[in-house]
N, C-alpha and C positions, 0 to 999 in steps of 0.2 A: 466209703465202707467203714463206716466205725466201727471197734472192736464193741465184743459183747462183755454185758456186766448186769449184775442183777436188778431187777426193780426193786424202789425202792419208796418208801409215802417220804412226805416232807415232816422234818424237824422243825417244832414248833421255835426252838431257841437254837443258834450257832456256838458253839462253844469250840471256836478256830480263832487263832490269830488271824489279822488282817493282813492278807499278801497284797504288797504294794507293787507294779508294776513300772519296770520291768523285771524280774525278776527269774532267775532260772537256777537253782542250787543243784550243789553237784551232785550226781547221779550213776548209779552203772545199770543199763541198758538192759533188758534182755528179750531178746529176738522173740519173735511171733514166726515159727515156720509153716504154718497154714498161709495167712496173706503173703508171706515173703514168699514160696514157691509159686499162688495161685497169681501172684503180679510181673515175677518173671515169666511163666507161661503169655498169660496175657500181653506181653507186649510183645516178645519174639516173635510169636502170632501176628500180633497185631501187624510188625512192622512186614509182616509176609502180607498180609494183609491190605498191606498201602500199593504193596509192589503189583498183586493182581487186579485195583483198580486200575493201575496204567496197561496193565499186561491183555487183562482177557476177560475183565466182567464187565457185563451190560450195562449200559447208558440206566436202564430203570434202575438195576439195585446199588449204584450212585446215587439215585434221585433218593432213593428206598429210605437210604443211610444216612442222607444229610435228614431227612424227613426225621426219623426215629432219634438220629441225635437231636434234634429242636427239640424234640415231646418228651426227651429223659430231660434236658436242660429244662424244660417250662415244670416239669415233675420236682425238680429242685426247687428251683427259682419261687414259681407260685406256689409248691404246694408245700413242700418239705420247710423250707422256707422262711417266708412271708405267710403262709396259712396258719400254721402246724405251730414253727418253734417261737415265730412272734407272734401271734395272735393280728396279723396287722388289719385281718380282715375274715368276714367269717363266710362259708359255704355251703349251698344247700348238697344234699346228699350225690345227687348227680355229679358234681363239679367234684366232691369229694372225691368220690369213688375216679374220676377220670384221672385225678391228679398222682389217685396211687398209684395205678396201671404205670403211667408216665415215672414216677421214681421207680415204680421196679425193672423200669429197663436198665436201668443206670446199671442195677447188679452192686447200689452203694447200703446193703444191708436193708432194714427195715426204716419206715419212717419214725417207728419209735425212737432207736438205736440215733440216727441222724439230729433227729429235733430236741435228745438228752444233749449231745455231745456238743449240740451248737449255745445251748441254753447254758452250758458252760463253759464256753468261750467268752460269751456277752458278760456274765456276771463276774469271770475272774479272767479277763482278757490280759494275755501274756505274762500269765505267772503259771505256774508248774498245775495250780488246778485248772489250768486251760490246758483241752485234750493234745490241741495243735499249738504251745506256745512257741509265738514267732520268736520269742525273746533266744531259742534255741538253736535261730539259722534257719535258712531258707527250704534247707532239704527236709529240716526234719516237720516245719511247718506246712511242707506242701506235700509230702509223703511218708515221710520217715515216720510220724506217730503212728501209720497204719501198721508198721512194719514191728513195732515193740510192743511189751505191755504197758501196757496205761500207769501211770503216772502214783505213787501211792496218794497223793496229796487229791488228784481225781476221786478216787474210792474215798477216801477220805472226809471228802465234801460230798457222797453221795445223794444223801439226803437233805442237803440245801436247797434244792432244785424242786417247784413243785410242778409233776406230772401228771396230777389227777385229770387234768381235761383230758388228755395222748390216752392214758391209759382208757379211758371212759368212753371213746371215739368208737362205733363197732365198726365202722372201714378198717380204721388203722388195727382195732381187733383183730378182726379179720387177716388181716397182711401177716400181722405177729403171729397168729397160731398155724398160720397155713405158710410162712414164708420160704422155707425151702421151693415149695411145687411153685408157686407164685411169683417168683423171684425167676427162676430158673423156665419156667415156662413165655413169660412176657422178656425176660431177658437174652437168653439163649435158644429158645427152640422154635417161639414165630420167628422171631427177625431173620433164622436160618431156613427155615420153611414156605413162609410168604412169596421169596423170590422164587426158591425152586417149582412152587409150582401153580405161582400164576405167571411168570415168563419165562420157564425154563432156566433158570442162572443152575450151575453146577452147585452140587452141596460143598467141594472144598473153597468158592467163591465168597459163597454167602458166609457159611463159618467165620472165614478169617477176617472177611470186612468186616461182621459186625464187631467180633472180637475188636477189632481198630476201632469202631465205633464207642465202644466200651470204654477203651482205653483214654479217649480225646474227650468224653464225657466226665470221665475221671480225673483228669489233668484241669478243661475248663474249672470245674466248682474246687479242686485245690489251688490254682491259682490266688483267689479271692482269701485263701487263710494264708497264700505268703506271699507273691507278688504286692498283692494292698495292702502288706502289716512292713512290707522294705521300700518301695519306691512311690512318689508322686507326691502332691500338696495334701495343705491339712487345712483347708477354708473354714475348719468349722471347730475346731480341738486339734491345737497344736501338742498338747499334750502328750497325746495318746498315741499308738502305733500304725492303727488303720490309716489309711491313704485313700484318696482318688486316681485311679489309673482308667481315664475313658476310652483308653485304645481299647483295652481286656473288654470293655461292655459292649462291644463286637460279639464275641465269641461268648460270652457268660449272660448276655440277652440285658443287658442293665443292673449287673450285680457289683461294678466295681465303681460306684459312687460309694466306699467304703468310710470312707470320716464321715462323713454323712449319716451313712447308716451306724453307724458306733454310736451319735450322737443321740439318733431319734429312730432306734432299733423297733419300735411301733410302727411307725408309718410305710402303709402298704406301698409305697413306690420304690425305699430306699433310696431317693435323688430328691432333690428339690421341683417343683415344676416348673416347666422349660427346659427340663433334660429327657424330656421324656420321647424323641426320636431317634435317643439311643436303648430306649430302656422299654424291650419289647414285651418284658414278664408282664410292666406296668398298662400296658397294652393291651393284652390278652386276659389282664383283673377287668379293666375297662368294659373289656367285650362282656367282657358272663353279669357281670354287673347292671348292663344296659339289658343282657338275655334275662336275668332275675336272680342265675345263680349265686352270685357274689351279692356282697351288702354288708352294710357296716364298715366300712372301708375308710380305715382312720390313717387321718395328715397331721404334719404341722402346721401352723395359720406363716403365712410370708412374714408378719414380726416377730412372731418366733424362732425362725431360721436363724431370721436377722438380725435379732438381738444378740445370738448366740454366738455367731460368726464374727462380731462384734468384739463379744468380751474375753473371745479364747482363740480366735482363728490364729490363721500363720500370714494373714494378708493379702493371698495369692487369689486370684479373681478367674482362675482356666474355668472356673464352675460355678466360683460362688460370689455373694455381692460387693457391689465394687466402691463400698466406701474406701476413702486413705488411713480412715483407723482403724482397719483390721489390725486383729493382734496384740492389742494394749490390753488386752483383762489378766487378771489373776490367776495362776496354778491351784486346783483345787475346788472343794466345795461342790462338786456336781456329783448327780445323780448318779449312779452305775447298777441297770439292770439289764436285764434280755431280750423286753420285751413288753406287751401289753398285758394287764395282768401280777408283775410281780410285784410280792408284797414290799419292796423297797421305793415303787413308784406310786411319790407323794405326789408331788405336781403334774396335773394334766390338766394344768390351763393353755391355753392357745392347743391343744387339738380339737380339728374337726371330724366329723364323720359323718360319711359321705352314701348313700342309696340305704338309709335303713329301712327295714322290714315293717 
């Protein structure tokens, strides 16, 4: 749920210093009492919530629940994402429209709001113009940004970021001007209604699961902005903060081949290939791709990975290639943007892509 902030066009020239990562200048905080109220609710709930799946709700609104939280997760993953804030692959209208429904269950804002605040992450990853800098600790990168206002250095770089495709999308239109009813209807009101009355489940049942639903939905996709930015290898940019943590791409459907994804924030898998039986987002691209709806579906080529892992990795081989000179390249000199698309990415030799139109 990102905080709100105005739209804004891009800035032809930057006239900002260069924030060097890692970096986190001193700050004094001040509270957001909307999300801090509406996230305590939220979990007390929620955790009543866990207590009536063992207690007295139905076998179905169990199934209901793991079901709805897959389809906010794949609403992230593939659409908000991989679709939206990297461009890693493009969709026809159908797919679109499915993938919004799927993020607004999450109840994590709009896809606009989501796909600004990831686009600067990528380009000023863990400096204070990043919304979640890890550089901050774990609490504040996995929740705590939701909980204050934004960062002045954020506002600041407002207009760095170009949005013109987001803005120009009529799905995502659509979502943005109608996002209270839309939000709160796919969020809050089927997921409490569906049970009650195609199986009978009690309305305080359904309520407070999905509430839990909400909440583990919310937890998964902040994981990947602090758990990936504090623990695991760096196969590919030892540099940098992002990590691989392939336990978490259990539960995040293949979102935590993180170094990976920092590296080559384009490519619609986020993982290299051969990881992809953990990486269910990449999966379900596959599927709509082979249906028609997905196409354009850009990679990195295998010596590309390789090269890179190469001249900047940390060595470690849980995911990536297992020469013994990983790790000898130089500090420095790499690319750093968001995505496909940004005006900072010179080089795009060795990508392919993959079912064009």
């Amino acid at each position: 749920m990102p905080p709100n902030s105005e739209e804004t066009v891009l800035c032809e020239k930057e006239d900002h210093e260069k924030l060097v990562a890692p970096q986190a200048a001193t700050r004094k905080h001040e509270l957001a009492i909307v999300p801090i109220s509406l996230f305590t609710y939220w979990h007390v709930a929620g955790l009543y919530g866990l207590y009536l799946i063992f207690a007295e709700a139905k076998w179905q609104t169990v199934v209901f629940t793991l079901f709805t939280y897959n389809a906010g997760i794949l609403g992230i993953t593939a659409g908000s994402h991989r679709l939206w804030a990297h461009k890693t692959y493009k969709a026809k209208r159908p797919l679109e429209t499915l993938l919004m429904v799927f993020h607004s269950l999450t109840s994590q804002n709009t896809v606009r709001h989501w796909a600004r605040d990831h686009r600067f992450h990528h380009k000023y990853s863990d400096t204070d113009a990043d919304p979640h800098n890890a550089t901050r600790g774990f609490f504040y990168s996995h929740v705590g940004w939701l909980l204050v206002k934004k960062h002045p250095e954020v506002l600041r770089r407002s207009k760095t970021i170009d949005m013109s495709d987001i803005y120009n999308n009529p799905v995502l239109r659509f979502q943005k001007n109608y996002g209270l009813p839309v939000i709160t209807l796919f969020a809050y009101v089927l997921p409490a209604l569906i049970p009650m009355y195609c199986w009978e489940e009690t309305l305080n049942n359904a309520w407070h699961i999905n509430l839990l639903r909400i909440i583990a939905n919310l937890h998964a996709s902040c994981l990947v902005n602090s758990a990936a930015h504090a623990f695991g290898n760096k196969p590919y940019d030892k540099h940098i903060a992002a990590t691989q943590i392939s336990t978490l791409s259990f539960i995040t459907l293949g979102e935590c081949f993180h170094n990976y994804h920092h590296v080559f924030p384009w490519d619609y898998r986020t993982a290299e290939l051969g990881n992809n039986w953990l990486n269910m987002t990449t999966l379900f691209i596959d599927f709509f791709a082979w249906v028609g709806w997905a196409y354009d579906l850009k990679t990195a080529s295998d010596g590309m990975v390789e090269a890179r892992a190469k001249r900047t990795g940390d060595g470690t081989n849980l995911w990536g290639w297992g020469d013994e000179d990983l790790g000898r390249g130089e500090k420095g000199g790499e690319e750093v943007f968001y995505g496909w698309g940004d005006r900072d990415m010179k080089d795009t030799s060795g990508v392919r892509v993959y079912s064009q139109e």
